[in-house]
N, C-alpha and C positions, 0 to 999 in steps of 0.2 A: 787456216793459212799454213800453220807447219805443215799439215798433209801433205798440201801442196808443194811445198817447199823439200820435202823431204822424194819426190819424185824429181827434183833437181839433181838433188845432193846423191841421189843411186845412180844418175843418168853414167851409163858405160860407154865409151868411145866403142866405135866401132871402124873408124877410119883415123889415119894419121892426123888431118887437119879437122877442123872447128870452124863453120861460118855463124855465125849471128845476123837474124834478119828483121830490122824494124816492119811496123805493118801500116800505119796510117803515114803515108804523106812518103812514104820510100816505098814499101811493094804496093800498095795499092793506092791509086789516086782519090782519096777521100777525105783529106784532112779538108781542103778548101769548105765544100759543102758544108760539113761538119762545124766548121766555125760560121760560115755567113750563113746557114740557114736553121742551125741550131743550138751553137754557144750564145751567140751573139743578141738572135731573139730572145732566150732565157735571161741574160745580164739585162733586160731592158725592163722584161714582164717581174723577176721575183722582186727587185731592188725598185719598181717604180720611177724608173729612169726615160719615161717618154719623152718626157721636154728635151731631154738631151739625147734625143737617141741617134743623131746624125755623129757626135762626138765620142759619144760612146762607141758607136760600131767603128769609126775610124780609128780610137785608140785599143778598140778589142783586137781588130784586123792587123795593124802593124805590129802587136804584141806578140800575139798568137801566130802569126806568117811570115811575117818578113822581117823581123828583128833577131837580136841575138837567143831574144827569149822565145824563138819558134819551138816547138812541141813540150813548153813547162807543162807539169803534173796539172788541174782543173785546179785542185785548190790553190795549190802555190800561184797558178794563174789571175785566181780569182783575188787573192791578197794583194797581188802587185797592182792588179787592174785599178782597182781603188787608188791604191798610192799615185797610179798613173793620172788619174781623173783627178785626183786633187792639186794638181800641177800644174793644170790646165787652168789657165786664165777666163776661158768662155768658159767654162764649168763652173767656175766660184763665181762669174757677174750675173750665171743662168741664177744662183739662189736658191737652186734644186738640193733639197737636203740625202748627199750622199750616207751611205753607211758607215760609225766611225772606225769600226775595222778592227779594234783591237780583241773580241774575244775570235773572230776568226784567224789574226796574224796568231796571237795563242796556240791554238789549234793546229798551224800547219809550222810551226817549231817548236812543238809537242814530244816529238818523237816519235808519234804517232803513226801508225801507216797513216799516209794521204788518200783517203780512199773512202769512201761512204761508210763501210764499217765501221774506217777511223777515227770520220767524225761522231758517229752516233756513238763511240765508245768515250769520246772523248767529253761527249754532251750529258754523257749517264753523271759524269761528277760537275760539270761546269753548265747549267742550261742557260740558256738565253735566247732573246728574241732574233740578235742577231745569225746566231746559229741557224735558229728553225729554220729561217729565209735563207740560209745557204744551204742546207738543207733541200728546201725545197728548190733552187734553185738547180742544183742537180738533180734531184728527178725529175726538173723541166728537161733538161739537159738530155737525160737518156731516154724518156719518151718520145722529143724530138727527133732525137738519132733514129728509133725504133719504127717511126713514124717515114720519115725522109730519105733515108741511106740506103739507096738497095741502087742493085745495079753497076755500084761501082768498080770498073775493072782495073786491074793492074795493069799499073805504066806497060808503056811499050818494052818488050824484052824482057820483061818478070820470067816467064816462064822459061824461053831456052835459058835466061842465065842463072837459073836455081837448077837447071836438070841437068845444067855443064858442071856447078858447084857441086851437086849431089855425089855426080860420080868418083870425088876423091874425098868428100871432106863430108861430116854428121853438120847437120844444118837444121838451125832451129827457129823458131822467133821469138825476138826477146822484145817485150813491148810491155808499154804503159798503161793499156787497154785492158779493158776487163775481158776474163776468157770467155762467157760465153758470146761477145760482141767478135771475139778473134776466130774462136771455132767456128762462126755462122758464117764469118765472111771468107775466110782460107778454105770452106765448103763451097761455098757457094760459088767461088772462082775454080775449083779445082785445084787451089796450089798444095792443097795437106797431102799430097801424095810424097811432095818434094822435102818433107819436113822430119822429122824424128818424136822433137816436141813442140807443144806448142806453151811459151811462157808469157803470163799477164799480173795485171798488177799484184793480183793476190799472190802472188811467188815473189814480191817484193821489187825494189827498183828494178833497173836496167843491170845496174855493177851487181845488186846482190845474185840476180840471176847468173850473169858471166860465170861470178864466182863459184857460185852453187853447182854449176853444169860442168866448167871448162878451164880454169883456174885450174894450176895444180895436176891436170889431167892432162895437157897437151903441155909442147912449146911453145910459151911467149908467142916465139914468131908464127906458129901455126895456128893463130887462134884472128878471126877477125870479126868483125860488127861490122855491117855495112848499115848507115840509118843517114835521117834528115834534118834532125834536128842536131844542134851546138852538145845537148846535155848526153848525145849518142857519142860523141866525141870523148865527152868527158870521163862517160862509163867504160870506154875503153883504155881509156890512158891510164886511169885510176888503175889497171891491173898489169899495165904496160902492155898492152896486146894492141892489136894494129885496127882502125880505121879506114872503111872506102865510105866516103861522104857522098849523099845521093845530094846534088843541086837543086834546091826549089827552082821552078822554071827551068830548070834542063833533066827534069825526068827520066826522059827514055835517052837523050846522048851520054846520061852517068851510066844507065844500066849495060848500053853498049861496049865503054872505053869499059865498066866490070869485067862484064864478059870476054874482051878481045885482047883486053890488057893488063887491067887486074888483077883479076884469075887465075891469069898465066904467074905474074910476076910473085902473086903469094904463093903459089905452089911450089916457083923455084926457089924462094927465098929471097928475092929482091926488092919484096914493097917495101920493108922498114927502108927511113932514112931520103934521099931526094925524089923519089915518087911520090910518098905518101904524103913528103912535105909541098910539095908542088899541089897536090890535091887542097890540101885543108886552106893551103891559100886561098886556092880560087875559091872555095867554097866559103871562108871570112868575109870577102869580098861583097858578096851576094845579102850580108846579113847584118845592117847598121846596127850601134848601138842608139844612135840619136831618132829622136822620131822627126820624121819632117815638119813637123807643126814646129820645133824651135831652133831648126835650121833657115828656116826663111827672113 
C-alpha cells in the first residue's frame, strides 16, 4: 500500500489546475447493477437472510443509492446495514437471527484500512466466526461483480467532458474501488487516455488521495472532485478545495451543466461561493436521511 501511495505523493503537476474523478456511479453508470445484482445478493446468501430478503434488499437499496449514505466504504456499509435491519420492526417480528455486529463494527473503527486486506489483517489478531462470514461475504461480492459487470458505459457526456477537462487541468480518478476493478473498466471504456493516474482504494480514502496527489501542489481554488456520493463532498471540503456533485438520476444533465458551465466557471475562478453552493443544494435534495419505511 505505501508503494502505492508513494506514486501519489511523486505525482507532478503538469498543468495549473487539478480535476478529480469519481468512477462508480459518476463516470461510469454501474453503481445500480453493482448493488441490486451483487451487493445485495451477497448480504442475503453469506448472513442467511432469505426469509427477509424482500427487507433486506429494500433497506440495502436506500442505503447504498438513495440516502445520504450513497457510496459508503462496503464495510462501513455492511456495519450500518445491520444497525439498519435492527430497526426494522418486520425484521425483529420475522425472528430471523441477524448477526450481532460487534466484532465487525470493531473492525471498521480499527483504524484499519477498510478494505479486505484490512480485514484479514485485522482478523490475524482478533478471529471470529462473525468475521469469516464478512469475509466471505465479500468475496461473494467481488465474484459477483466479476461475474455480472461488464459492458457498463459511461454516463452520457464522460467523454467530451474529461477531454475539455484534460486540456487545462492533470485529471485523475480518485475512487473507492479496488484498481485492478478501475484499470479494467477505464480500459475497457477508453477513458485512460483522459487520465494521468488512476487512484483506488489501496492508495487510501478519497481525502488521503487529494492530499497525497494535489494538496499543497495546486490552489485551493484550482483543485476540484467531481463524484456522487455525500462522502466525495466531504473529501473535498476536508482539504477546502471545491466540489461538482454528479446527481444520482440526473447523470448525463450534471455531466452537461460540468462541461458548459462548470468548467468554464473553475478555470475562471468563479465556482467557489454561490455556484457551488447552489449545486450541493440541489444535490442534498435528491438524498434523504430518513428511510421511507419510517416516514409513512
Amino acid at each position: 500500500m505505501e508503494e502505492l501511495r508513494e506514486k501519489l505523493r511523486g505525482f507532478t503537476p503538469t498543468k495549473e489546475f487539478f480535476i478529480g474523478v469519481d468512477s462508480d456511479g459518476c463516470a461510469i453508470d454501474q453503481m445500480n447493477i453493482k448493488h441490486f445484482e451483487c451487493f445485495t445478493p451477497a448480504y442475503i446468501k453469506a448472513f442467511d437472510l432469505q426469509a427477509i430478503s424482500t427487507l433486506v434488499r429494500e433497506t440495502a437499496i436506500f442505503m447504498n443509492l438513495f440516502s445520504k449514505y450513497r457510496g459508503i466504504n462496503r464495510w462501513s456499509g455492511l456495519d450500518l446495514l445491520l444497525d439498519l435491519l435492527k430497526q426494522r420492526p418486520e425484521v425483529l417480528a420475522s425472528e430471523v437471527k441477524l448477526p450481532e455486529g460487534r466484532d465487525l463494527h470493531a473492525f471498521v473503527t480499527s483504524g484499519l484500512p477498510l478494505s479486505e486486506a484490512g480485514l484479514k489483517q485485522f482478523m490475524a489478531d482478533h478471529p471470529s466466526a462473525e468475521l469469516e462470514r464478512a469475509l466471505q461475504w465479500g468475496e461473494t461480492v467481488n465474484e459477483l461483480v466479476a461475474w455480472m459487470v461488464h459492458n457498463c458505459a459511461p454516463f452520457p457526456g464522460v467523454p467530451a467532458a474529461l477531454s475539455a477537462a484534460q486540456e487545462r487541468a492533470d485529471v485523475m480518478v480518485v475512487s473507492a474501488a479496488s484498481l485492478a476493478m478501475l484499470h479494467h473498466e477505464w480500459a475497457e471504456h477508453d477513458l485512460e487516455q483522459y487520465v494521468s493516474v488512476i487512484a483506488g482504494q489501496e492508495m487510501g480514502t478519497k481525502a488521503e488521495q487529494l492530499e497525497l496527489a494535489a494538496v499543497g501542489k495546486y490552489d485551493p481554488d484550482k483543485i476540484l472532485l467531481l463524484g456522487d456520493a455525500p462522502g466525495d463532498g466531504k473529501a473535498a471540503f476536508s482539504h477546502d478545495v471545491l466540489w461538482f456533485p454528479i446527481r444520482p438520476g440526473e447523470e448525463a444533465a450534471s455531466w452537461q451543466e460540468f462541461r458548459e458551465v462548470g468548467l468554464p466557471r473553475f478555470l475562471e475562478g468563479s465556482f467557489r461561493g454561490e455556484y457551488q453552493d447552489g449545486l450541493v443544494e440541489a444535490y442534498n435534495k435528491l438524498l434523504p436521511e430518513t428511510p421511507p419505511w419510517q416516514t409513512v
